[in-house]
N, C-alpha and C positions, 0 to 999 in steps of 0.2 A: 387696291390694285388687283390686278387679274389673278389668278391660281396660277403657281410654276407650277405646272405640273404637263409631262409629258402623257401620248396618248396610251400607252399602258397603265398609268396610274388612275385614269377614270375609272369607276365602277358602275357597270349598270346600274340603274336603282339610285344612283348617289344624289345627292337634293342639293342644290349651292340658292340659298337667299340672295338677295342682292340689297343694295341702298335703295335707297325713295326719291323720288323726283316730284315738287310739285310743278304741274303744269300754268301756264299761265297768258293770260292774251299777247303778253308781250310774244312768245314764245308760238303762237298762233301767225300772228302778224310777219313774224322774219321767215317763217314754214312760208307763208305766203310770195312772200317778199324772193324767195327763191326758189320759187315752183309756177309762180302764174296762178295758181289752183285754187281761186276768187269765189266756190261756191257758198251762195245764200248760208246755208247751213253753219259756217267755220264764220258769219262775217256780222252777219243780219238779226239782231233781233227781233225785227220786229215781222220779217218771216218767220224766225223759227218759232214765234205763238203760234204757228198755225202747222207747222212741222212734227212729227211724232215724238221729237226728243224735249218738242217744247223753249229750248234754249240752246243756244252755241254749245256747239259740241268740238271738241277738237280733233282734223284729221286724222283718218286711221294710218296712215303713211306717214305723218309726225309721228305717231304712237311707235310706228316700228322704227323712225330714226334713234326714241329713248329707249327702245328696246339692243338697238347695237349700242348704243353707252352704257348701257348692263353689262351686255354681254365683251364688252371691250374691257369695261370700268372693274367686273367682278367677277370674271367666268373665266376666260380665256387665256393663258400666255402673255405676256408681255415679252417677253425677253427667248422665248422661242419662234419657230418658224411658225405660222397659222394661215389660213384663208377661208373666208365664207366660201361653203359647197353651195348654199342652195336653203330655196324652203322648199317643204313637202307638203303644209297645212299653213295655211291662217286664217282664225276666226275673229269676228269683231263679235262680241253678244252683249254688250252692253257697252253706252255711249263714256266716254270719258268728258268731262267736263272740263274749262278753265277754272284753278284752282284748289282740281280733286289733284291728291300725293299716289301716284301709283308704284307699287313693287311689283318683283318679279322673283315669281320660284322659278329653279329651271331642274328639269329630271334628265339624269341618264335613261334614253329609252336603250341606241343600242347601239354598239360602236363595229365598227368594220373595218378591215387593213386597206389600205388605198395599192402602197406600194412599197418599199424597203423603207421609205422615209418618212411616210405618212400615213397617219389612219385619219377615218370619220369616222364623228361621233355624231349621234341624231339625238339632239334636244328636246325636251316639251318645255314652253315658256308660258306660265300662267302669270299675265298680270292682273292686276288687282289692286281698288282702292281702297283708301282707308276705311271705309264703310266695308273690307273684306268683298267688296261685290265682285267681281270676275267679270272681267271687261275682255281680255284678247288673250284665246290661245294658239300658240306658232309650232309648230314641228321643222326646227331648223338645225340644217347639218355644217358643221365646221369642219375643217381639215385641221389639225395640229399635229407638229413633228413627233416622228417617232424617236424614242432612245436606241437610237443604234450603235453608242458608244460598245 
């Protein structure tokens, strides 16, 4: 479950791990199935021998949908007010595979007051697969309630 924890209680600097998700063609196919987004690359074999990844790769756009179920699943409030602000960065530097088990570290970079009843926090989200390789990093900011009790 998410972190109770209000936006004063973050610390710059603070690390939160997350669970593991393996990825899987199932999981490719429904990404599909509700996006339209048919390219060679996420489908074909028998292009991607001749593609630079070599093999099915799964979209970076799935990547960041498992990335809000981290960040839903193990980061964020539940039981407080919240709202995604926004991203500032996202990199893709390595392909994720059907398969590979990716995690995600996520860093306090730096938090800021919104308004009496919200601040933002800006994230760093490093996923990574079980081979530790670093596949996507995201600079994303979330809104969560302030304690103004």
């Amino acid at each position: 479950m998410g972190l109770e924890k209000y936006w004063e209680e973050y610390e710059v600097g603070e690390i939160i791990n997350t669970s593991g998700r393996t990825l899987t063609d199932a999981d490719i196919r429904m990404f599909i199935g509700a996006t339209d987004a048919t390219h060679p690359a996420h489908v074909d074999a028998e292009y991607c021998k001749s593609h630079p990844f070599k093999k099915i790769v799964v979209p970076g756009a799935l990547i960041l949908g498992v990335i809000d179920g981290f960040v839903t699943n193990d980061l964020v409030p539940r039981k407080l007010k919240i709202g995604h602000y926004g991203y500032d960065k996202i990199r893709f530097l390595a392909p994720v595979y059907p398969g590979d088990t990716v995690t995600m570290t996520a860093t306090v970079l730096e938090k800021r007051s919104l308004n009496e009843n919200f601040g933002v926090i800006k994230f760093e989200y490093q996923v990574k697969n079980q081979d530790d390789m670093l596949s996507v990093i995201v600079h994303d900011l979330q809104m969560i309630e302030r304690n103004v009790s």
